[in-house]
Backbone as JSON Lines, residues from 0, in Angstrom:
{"i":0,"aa":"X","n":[86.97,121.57,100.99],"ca":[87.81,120.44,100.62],"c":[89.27,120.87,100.58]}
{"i":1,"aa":"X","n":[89.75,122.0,99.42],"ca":[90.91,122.24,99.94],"c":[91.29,123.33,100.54]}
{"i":2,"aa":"X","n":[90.27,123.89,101.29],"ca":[90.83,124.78,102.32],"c":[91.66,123.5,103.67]}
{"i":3,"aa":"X","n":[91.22,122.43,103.88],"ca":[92.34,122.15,104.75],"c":[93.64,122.03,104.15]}
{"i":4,"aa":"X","n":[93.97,121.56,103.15],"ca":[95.34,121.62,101.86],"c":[95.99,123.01,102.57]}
{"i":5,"aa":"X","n":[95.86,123.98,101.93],"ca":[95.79,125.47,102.7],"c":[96.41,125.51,104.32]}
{"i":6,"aa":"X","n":[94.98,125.02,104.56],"ca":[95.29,125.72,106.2],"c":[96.68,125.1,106.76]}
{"i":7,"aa":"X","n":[97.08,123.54,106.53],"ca":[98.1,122.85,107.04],"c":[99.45,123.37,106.33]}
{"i":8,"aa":"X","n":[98.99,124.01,105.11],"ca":[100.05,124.27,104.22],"c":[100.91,125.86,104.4]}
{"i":9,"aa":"X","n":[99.95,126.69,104.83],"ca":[100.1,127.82,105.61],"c":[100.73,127.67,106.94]}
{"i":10,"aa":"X","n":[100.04,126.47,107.84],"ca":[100.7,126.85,109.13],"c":[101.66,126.09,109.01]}
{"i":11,"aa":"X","n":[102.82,125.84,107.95],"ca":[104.04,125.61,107.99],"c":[104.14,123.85,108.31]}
{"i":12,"aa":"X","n":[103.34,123.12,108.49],"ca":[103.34,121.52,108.32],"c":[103.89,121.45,107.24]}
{"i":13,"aa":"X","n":[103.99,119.72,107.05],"ca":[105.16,119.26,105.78],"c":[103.57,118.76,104.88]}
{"i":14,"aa":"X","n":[104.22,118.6,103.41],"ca":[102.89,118.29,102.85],"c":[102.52,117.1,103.25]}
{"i":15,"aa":"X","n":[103.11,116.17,103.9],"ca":[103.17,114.65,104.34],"c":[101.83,115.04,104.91]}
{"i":16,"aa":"X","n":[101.34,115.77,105.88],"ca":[100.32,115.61,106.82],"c":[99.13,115.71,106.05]}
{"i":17,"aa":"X","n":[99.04,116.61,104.62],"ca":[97.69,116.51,104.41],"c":[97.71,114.91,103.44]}
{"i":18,"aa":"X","n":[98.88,114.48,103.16],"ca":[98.37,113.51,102.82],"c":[97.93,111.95,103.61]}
{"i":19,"aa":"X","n":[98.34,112.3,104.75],"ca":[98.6,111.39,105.85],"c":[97.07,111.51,106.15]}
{"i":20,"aa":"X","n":[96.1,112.38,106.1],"ca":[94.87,112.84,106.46],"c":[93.74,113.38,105.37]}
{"i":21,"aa":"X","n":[94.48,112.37,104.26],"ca":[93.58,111.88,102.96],"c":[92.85,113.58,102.08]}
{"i":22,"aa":"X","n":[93.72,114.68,102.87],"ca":[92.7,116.06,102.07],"c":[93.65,116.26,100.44]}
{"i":23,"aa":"X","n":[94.84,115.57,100.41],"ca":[95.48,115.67,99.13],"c":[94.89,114.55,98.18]}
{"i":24,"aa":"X","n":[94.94,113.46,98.57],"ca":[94.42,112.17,97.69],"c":[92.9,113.01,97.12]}
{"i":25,"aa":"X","n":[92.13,113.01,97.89],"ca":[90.93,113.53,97.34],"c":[90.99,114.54,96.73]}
{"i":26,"aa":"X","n":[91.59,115.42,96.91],"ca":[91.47,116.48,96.17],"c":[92.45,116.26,94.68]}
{"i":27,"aa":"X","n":[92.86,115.25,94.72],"ca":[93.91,115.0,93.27],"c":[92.44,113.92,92.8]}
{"i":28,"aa":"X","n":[91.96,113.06,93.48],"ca":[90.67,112.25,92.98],"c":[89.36,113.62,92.33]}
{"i":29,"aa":"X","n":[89.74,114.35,93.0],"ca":[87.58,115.48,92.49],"c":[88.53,116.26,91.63]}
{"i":30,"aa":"X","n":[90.05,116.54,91.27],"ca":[90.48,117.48,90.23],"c":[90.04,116.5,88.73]}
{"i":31,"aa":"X","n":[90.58,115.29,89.13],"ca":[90.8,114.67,87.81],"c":[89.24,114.19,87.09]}
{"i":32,"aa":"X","n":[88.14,113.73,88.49],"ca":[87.14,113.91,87.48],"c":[86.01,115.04,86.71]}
{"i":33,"aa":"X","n":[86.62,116.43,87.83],"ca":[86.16,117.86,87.56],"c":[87.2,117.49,85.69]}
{"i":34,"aa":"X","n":[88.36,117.33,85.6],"ca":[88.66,117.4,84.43],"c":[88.27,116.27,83.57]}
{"i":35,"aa":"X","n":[87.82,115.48,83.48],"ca":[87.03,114.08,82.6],"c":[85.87,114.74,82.1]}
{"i":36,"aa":"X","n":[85.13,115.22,83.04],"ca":[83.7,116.13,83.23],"c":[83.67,116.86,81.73]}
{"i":37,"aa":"X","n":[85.2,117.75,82.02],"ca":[85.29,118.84,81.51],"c":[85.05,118.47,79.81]}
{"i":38,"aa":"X","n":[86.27,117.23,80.01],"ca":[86.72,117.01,78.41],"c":[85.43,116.4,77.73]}
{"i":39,"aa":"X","n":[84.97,115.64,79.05],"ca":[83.39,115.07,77.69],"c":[82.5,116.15,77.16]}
{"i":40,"aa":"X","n":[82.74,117.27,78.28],"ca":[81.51,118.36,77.72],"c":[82.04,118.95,76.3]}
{"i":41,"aa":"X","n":[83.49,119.15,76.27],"ca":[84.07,119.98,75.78],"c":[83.86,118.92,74.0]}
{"i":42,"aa":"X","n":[84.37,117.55,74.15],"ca":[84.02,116.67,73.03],"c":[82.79,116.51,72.12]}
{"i":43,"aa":"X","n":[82.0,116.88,73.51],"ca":[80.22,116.72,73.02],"c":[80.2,118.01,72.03]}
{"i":44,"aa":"X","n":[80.8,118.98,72.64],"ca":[80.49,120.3,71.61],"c":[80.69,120.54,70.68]}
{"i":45,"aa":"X","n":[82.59,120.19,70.34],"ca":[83.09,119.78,69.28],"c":[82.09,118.98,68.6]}
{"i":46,"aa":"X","n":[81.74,117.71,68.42],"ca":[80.7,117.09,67.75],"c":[80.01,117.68,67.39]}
{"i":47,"aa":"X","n":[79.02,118.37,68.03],"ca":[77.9,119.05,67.51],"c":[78.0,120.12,67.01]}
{"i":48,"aa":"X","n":[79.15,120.65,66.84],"ca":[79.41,121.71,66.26],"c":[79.9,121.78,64.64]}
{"i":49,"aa":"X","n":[80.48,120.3,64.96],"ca":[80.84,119.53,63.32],"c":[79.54,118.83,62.52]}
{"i":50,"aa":"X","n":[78.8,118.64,63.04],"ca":[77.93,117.78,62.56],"c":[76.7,119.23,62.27]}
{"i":51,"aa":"X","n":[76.74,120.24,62.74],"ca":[75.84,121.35,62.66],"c":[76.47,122.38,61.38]}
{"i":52,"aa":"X","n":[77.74,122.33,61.19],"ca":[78.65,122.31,60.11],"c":[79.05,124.08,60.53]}
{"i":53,"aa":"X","n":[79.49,124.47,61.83],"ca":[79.8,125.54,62.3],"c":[81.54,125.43,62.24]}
C-alpha cells in the first residue's frame, strides 16, 4: 500500500501524483482507522483495568 507513496516519492515525482492515483487518500483512510482500532482497544483496557481495580 505504501510502498507506491515511496516508490513515486523516491523517484523524485511531486506528491500531487500519488495523490492523483488515490495511494495517499487511502493510505491517510487505513492510518486513521488502524488508529480508531487502536484507541478502542486501548479504552477497552483502561476499563477493565478500572473495574478489576488494578
Amino acid at each position: 500500500m505504501s510502498t507506491g507513496l515511496w516508490n513515486t516519492t523516491l523517484a523524485g515525482e511531486p506528491l500531487s501524483a500519488t495523490v492523483s492515483d488515490g495511494t495517499l487518500p487511502w493510505l491517510a483512510v487505513h492510518t486513521a482507522v488502524l488508529l480508531a482500532v487502536g484507541l478502542a482497544v486501548y479504552g477497552g483496557n483502561i476499563r477493565r483495568a478500572q473495574r478489576e481495580g488494578h
